[in-house]
C-alpha positions in Angstrom: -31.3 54.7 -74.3 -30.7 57.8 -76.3 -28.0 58.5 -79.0 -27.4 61.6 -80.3 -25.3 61.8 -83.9 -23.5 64.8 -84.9 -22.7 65.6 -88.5 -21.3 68.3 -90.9 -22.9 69.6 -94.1 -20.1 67.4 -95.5 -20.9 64.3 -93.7 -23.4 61.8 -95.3 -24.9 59.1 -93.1 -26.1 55.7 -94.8 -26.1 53.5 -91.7 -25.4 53.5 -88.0 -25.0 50.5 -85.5 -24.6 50.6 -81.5 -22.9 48.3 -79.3 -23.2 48.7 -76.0 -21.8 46.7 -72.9 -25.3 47.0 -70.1 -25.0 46.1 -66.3 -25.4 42.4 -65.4 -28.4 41.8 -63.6 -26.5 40.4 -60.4 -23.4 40.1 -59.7 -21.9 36.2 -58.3 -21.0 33.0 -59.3 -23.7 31.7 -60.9 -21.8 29.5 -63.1 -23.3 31.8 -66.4 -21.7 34.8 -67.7 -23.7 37.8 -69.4 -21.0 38.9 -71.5 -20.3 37.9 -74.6 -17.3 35.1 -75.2 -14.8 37.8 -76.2 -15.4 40.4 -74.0 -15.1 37.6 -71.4 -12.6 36.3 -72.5 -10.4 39.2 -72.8 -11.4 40.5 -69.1 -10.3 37.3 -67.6 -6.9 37.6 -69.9 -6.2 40.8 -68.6 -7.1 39.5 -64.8 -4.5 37.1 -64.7 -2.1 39.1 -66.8 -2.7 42.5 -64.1 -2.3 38.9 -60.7 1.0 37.3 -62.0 2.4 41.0 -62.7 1.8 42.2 -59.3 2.9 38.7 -57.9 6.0 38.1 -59.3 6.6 42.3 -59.6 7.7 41.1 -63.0 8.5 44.9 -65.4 6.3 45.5 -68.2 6.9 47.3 -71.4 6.2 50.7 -69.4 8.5 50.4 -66.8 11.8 49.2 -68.7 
């Protein structure tokens, strides 16, 4: 992995940090999860939230 930083001559840099979500090794139910709890969390909120949407064809805040 490479990561390039860009500055100015006004721009100091003390510290850096990357995050970085990487490709699962395989893909199935293994009954294990390679993300972290949040991130997981948050994909399966936004599963069901996208299902019972398109299920019920109930309007969100961009279509009123």
């Amino acid at each position: 992995m490479n990561v390039l930083l860009v500055v100015d001559n006004y721009t100091t840099v003390t510290g850096a940090s990357v995050t970085y979500v990487k490709q699962p090794d395989s893909i199935g139910y293994a009954g294990e999860c390679e993300l972290s709890p949040i991130v997981h969390e948050e994909l399966v909120r936004l599963a069901v939230n996208m299902y019972m949407q398109d299920r019920f064809k109930l309007p969100n805040k961009e279509t009123k």
